[in-house]
C-alpha positions in Angstrom: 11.9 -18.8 7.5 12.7 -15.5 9.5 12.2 -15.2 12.9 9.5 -12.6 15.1 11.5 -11.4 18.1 9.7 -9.2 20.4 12.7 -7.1 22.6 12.2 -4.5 24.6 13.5 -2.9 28.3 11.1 -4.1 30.9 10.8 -3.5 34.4 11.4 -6.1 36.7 7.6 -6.2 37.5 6.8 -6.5 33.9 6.1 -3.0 32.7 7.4 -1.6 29.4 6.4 1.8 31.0 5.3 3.0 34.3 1.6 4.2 34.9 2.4 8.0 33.8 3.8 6.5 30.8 7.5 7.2 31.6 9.8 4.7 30.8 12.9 7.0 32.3 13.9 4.1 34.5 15.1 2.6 31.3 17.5 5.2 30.0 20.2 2.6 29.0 24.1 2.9 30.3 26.6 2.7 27.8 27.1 -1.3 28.1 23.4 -1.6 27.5 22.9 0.9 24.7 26.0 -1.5 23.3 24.0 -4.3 23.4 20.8 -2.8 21.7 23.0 -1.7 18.5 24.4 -5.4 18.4 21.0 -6.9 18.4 19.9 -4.1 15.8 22.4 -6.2 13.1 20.2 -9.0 13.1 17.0 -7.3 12.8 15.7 -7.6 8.7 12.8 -5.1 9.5 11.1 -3.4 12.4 7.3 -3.7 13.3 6.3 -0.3 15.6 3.4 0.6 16.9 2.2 4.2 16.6 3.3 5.3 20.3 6.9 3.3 19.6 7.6 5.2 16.3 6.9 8.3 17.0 9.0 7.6 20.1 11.8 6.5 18.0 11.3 9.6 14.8 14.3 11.5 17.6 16.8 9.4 15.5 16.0 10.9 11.9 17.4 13.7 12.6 19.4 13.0 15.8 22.6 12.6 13.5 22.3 17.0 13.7 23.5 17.3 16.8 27.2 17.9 17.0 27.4 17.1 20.9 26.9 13.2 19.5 28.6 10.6 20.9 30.5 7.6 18.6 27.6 5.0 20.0 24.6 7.2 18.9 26.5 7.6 15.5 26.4 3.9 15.4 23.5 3.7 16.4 21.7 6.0 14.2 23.7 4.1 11.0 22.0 1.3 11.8 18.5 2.5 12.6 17.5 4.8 9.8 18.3 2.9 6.6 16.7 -0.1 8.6 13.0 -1.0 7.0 10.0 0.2 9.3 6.5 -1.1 9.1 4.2 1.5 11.4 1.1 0.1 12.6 -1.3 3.1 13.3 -5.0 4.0 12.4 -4.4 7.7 12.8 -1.1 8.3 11.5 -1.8 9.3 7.2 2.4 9.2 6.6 5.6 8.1 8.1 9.2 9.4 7.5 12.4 7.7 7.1 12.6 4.2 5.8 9.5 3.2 7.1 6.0 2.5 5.4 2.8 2.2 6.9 1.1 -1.7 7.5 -1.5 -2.0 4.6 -3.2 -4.9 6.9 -2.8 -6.5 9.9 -0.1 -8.0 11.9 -0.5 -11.3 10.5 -0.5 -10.6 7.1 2.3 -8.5 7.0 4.3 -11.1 9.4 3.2 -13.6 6.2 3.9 -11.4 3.7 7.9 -10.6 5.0 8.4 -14.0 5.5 7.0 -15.0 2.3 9.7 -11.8 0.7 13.3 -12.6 0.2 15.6 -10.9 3.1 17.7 -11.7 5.8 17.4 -10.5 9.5 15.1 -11.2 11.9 11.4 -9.9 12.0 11.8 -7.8 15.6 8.5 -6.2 17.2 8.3 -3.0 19.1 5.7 -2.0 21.1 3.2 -4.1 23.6 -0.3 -3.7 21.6 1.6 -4.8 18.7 3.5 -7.6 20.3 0.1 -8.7 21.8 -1.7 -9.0 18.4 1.1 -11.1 17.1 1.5 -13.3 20.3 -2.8 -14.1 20.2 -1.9 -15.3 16.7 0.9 -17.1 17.8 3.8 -15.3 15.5 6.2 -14.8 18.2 9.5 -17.1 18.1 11.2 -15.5 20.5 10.9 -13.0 23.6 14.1 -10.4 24.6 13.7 -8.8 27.5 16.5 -6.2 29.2 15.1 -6.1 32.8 16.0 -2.8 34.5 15.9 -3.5 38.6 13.0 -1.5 39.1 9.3 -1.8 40.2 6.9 0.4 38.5 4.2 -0.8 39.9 1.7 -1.0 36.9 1.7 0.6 33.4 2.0 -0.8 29.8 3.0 -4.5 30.4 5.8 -6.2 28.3 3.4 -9.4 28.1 -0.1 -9.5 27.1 -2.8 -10.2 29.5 -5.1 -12.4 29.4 -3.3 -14.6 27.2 -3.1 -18.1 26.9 -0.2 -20.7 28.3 2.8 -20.4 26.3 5.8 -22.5 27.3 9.4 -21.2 26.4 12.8 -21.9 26.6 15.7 -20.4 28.0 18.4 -19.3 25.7 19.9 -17.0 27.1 21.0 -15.1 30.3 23.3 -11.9 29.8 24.1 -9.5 32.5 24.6 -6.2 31.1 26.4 -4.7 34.0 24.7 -1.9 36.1 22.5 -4.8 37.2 20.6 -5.0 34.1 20.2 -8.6 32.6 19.4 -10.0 29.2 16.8 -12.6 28.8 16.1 -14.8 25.9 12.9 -17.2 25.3 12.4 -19.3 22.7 9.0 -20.3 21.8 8.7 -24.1 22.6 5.8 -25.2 20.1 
């Protein structure tokens, strides 16, 4: 059965952005930005939220720009042909290889794991992440903590959520003092 990874760049308080809703503490170094395209060739199919998409629509047409460097190339190889599903009640149409959710969270974390494919099942976004976690989908938790406080925001986990015990699988510095943490669900 495919794996749910929820991964994102968090603040070392917790926050996936900051209470303006910057997130320009996170602009990745080179190692790091190396690291996200190596975990991008596991991933099977992306789950976004509306605000993480329309983030992320830069790279459909990023490959434009001439001034490109060889890991944004990459980068962008990897990311466009890759299979989106947008969650969004306002959004009528996506671009790219993405498709809007026809239901929930949990039915289309049922129905992909029910479909043929390889490649994990990876989450973006913190209102998505948190539906899936209440319905207990999540195998595993990335996060790249950045050493910075931001001292509120969008948090990486939910609140108000219930115990859930994990296990350490993983401790990766990325250099420039950012560090790689993996948690496996313990169920």
């Amino acid at each position: 059965m495919r794996s749910v990874t929820y991964s994102m760049n968090v603040s070392l308080d917790g926050y996936i952005v900051g209470p303006d809703g910057g997130f320009d503490w996170s602009e990745p170094p080179e190692e790091v930005f190396r690291f996200w395209i190596d975990e991008m060739r596991g991933v099977g199919v992306h789950l976004l939220g509306r605000r993480l998409y329309e983030t992320m629509l830069y790279w459909e047409t990023a490959d434009r720009d001439p001034s490109l460097d060889d890991a944004s190339r990459e980068w962008i190889s990897l990311w466009n042909p890759l299979p989106k599903v947008v969650f969004s009640t306002t959004l009528s149409e996506v671009r790219g290889n993405a498709r809007l959710a026809s239901g929930g969270v949990a039915e289309e974390i049922e129905r992909l794991r029910a479909e043929p494919g390889e490649g994990e099942i990876a989450i973006g976004g913190a209102t998505l992440a948190a539906e899936a976690a209440a319905a207990d989908l999540i195998d595993e938790y990335r996060t790249v903590v950045y050493p910075v406080l931001v001292g509120g925001g969008i948090p990486f986990f939910p609140r108000h959520e219930r115990r859930v015990d994990l296990e350490l699988v993983e401790t990766r510095p990325l250099g420039s003092k950012v560090v790689h943490l993996r948690h496996r669900v313990v169920r």
